[in-house]
N, C-alpha and C positions, 0 to 999 in steps of 0.2 A: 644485767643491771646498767650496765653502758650505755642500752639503747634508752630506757627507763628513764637515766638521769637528763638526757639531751631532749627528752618527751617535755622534764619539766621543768626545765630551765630555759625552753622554746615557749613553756606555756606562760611560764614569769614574763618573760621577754613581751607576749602577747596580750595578757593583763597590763603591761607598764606603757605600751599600745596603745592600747582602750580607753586607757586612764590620759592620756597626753588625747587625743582627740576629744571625751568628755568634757574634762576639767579645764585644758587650752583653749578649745575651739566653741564645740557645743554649747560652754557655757557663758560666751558671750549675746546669747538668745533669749535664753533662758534667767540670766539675772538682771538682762537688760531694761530700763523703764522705757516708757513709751513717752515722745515728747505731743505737747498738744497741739491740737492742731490749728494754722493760723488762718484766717479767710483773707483770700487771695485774690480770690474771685475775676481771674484771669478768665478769658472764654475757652473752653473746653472742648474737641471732640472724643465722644463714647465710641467708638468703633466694635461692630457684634458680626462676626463671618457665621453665616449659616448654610449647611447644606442639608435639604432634607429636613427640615426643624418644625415645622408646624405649627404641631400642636405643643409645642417647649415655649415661642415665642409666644403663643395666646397667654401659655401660665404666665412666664416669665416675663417679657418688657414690660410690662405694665412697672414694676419695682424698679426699672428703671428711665422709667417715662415720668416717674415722681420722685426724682430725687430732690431735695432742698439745696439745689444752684440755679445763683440769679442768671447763670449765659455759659450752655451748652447745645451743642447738636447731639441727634445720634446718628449715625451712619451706619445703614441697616447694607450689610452686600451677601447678595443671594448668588452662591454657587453654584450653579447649574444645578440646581434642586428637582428634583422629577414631583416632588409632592405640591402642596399647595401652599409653598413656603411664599411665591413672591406674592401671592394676592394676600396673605397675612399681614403683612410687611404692607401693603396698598390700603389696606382696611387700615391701619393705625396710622399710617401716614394721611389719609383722609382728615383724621382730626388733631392732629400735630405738626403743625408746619415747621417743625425745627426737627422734623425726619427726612433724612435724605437717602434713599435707595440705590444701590449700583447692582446693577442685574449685571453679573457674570455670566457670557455662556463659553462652550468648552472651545481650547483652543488648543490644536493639537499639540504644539512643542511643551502646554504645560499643563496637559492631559489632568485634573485629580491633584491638582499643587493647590493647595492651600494659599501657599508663599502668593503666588499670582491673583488671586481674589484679594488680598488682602491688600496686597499694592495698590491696587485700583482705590480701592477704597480708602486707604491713607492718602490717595493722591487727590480722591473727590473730598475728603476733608477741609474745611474752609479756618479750620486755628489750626496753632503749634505745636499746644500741648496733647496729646492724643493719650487715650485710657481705654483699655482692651479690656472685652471678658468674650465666654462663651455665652450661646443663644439659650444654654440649658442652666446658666448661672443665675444668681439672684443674689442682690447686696443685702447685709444682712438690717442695713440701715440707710435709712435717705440723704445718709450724712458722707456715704460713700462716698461721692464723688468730690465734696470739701476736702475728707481725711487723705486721701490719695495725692489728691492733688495740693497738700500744704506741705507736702518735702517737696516740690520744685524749689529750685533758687536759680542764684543768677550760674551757679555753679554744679550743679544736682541737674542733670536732663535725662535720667532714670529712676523710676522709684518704682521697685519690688514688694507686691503685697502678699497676701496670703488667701489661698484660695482653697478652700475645705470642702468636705460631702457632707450631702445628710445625712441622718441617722434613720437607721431601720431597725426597728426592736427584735431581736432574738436571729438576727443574721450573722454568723459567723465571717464570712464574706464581706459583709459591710465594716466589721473590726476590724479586716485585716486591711482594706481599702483605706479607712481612715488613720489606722498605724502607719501605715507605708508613707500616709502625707502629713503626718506628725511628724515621723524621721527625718524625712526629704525635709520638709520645712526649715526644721531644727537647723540642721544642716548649709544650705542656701543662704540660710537669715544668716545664721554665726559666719558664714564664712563672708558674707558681705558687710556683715557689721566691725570684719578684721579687716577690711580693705581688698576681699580675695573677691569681686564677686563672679559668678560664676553660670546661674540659670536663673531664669524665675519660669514661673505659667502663667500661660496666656489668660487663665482665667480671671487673673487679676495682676496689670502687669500696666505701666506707664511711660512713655517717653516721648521725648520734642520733635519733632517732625525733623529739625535741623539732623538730630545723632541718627534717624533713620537715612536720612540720602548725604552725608558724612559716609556712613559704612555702606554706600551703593545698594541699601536695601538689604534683600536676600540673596543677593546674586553669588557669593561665597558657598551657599549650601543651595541654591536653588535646586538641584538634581536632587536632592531627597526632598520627600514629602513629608519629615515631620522636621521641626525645628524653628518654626518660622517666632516662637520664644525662646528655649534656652540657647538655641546657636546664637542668637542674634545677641542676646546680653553677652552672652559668654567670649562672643565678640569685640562688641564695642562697652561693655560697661569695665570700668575703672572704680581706683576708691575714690576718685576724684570726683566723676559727675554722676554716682552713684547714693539712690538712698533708698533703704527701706523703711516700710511704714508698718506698722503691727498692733497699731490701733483697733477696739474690738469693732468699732464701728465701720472702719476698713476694710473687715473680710467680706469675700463671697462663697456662699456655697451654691455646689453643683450637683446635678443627678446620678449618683453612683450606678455602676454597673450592676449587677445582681446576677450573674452568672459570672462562674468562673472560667467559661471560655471566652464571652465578652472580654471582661478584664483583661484574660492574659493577652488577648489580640491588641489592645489598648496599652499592657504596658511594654508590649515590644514594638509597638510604633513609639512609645515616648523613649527608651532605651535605645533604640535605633540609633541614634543622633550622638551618643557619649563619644562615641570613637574620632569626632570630630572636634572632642573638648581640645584644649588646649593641654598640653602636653603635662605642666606641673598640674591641673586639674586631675585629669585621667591618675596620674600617680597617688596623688591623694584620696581622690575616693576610691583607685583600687586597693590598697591599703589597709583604707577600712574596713571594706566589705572583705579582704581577708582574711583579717584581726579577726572578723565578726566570725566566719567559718571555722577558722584552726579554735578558737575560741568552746566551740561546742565539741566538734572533734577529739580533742585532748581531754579535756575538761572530762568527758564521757568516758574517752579510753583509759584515764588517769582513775579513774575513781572504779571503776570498773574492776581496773587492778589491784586496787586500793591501793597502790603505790604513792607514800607519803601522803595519804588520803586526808589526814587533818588541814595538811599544809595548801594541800588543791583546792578541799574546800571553803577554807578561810579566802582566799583569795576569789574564788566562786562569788562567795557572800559579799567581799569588799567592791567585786567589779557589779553589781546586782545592786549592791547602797548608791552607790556613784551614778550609775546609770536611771535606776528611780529617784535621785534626788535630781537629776538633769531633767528627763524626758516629764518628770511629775512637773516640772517649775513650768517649763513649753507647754503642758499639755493644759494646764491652769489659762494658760494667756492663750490657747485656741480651741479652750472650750470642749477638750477632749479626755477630762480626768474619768470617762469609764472604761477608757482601756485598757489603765495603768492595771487591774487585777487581772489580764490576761498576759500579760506584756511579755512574758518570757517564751509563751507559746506561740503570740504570734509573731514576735521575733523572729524563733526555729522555722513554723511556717514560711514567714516571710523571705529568709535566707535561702529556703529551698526552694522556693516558686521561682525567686530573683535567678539560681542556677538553673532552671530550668528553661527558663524566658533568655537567658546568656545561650545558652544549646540549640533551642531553638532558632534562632536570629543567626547562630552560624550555619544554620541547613540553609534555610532560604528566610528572607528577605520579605518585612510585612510591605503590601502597596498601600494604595489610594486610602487618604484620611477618612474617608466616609463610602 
């Protein structure tokens, strides 16, 4: 019975957890309003890193070759691409003169680095305020590049937006892809909206030219090849010249993966790079993730036994209210309330793929971004 009672008063312990991350943190995201946006109308550069892209860029720039700003570039940098990305990129620069091309080719000290094409690129940028996505993204509105760009201030030289997948009907896969960046979202925003901030993605992600060669670029992380977003915030962003945007006209969505080998090679390149968090980061989100484990563990083991079974349960049910009253509010402002009826399973899912992508990454080590 000794062991029993330490089962759950470990698992109290772990509910009171849950509940202090939820109710503390998460729900500064989540009941947060969104301020509107002001026209600023500073000159902008878009910056899009492609390698291999193609046929993404035919679909996609166009969405953002038309956004509604009166004074933007885009800065198209092709990665030593094998396909027929740079004559793409020459085909739309034909009829838009406010595109400017940096052909990257390979150079051996930065073999497959991302970080290095993009430097070129931020350096052949001709404004300050610089707005990143990916070549497979697309804004969900023309007004993108306004909302983004109306947290600049004279104080704010980062703004963190929010960057989504599309939706494939009857893909199991595709739920657990967009659960995973509902979480992370939730997450990220709240912790930047406390002053903590911590990552964003590239696929929708802003800042001053100044705070890039302030923090020497990428030269910090250069040796790994992923991080060339969340190191880089997690670096140099503060509460101070930090802001996020979460306007619905703001987001971008991207091409999700549709295999679950893709995926998992994709999220142990993005997971690669944690170990390089900052030190109360790393504490913090390991914590979570595992509150989130013992959480199922016990919970299972506890009711199984039926040991104090009413008492688990109830606590079950209250961490379950908490949690859909949080992730339902986030999921409403990014446009992903059909998850919320799977949410517990893809949760479980999710926790055991994320252990598994943790195992893997201590064997060996994912390379080159593309």
């Amino acid at each position: 019975m000794l062991i029993l009672d330490v089962l759950l008063y470990t698992f109290i312990v772990v509910i009171i957890v849950q509940a202090f991350y939820y109710l503390g943190i998460f729900q500064k995201f989540s009941f947060s309003k969104t301020s509107p946006a002001s026209n600023k109308n500073f000159p902008v550069s878009v910056i899009i890193c492609a390698k291999n892209e193609a046929q993404n860029l035919r679909t996609f720039l166009p969405s953002i070759l038309q956004q509604d700003y009166p004074n933007f570039e885009v800065i198209l940098i092709n990665d030593s691409s094998s396909d027929d990305t740079l004559e793409v990129m020459e085909a739309f620069k034909a009829g838009n003169d406010f595109i400017k091309i940096v052909d990257v080719k390979n150079v051996e000290a930065f073999w497959g680095n991302k970080k290095y094409a993009l430097t070129l690129g931020i350096k052949a940028a001709k404004n300050k305020h610089l707005l990143f996505t990916d070549a497979d993204c697309t804004p969900v509105s023309k007004q993108w590049i306004t909302e983004m760009c109306s947290q600049f201030s004279d104080t704010k030289s980062i703004v963190i937006g929010y960057g989504g997948y599309q939706k494939i009907k009857g893909s199991f896969l595709n739920k657990v892809i967009r659960y995973e960046t509902l979480l992370t979202a939730t997450q990220y925003l709240s912790y930047a909206k406390i002053g903590v901030p911590y990552m964003a993605v590239g696929r929708n992600l802003a800042y001053h030219s100044d705070t890039f060669y302030e923090a020497r670029g990428f030269m910090s992380h250069i040796d790994l090849n992923s991080g060339d977003d969340d190191l880089f915030v997690n670096e140099s962003a503060t509460s101070k010249n930090t802001a996020v945007c979460t306007s619905a006209n703001s987001f971008t969505l991207s091409k999700p993966k549709t295999t679950f080998s893709s995926w998992i090679l994709q999220k142990r390149r993005h997971v690669s790079t944690a170990y390089r968090y900052k030190t109360k980061h790393k504490i913090a989100l390991g914590l979570f993730y595992i509150s989130q484990i013992l959480f199922w563990i016990l919970a299972t083991l506890l009711l199984a036994l039926q040991y104090q079974w009413m008492l688990v349960a109830g606590l079950v049910t209250l961490r379950f209210i908490i949690i859909y009253t949080i992730l339902g509010l986030s999921a409403k402002k990014l446009n992903e309330t059909d998850l919320l009826i799977l949410l517990p399973f893809l949760e479980l899912f999710l926790i055991v793929s994320q252990f598994f992508i943790f195992i893997k990454n201590l064997i060996a080590k994912p390379h080159h971004w593309k």
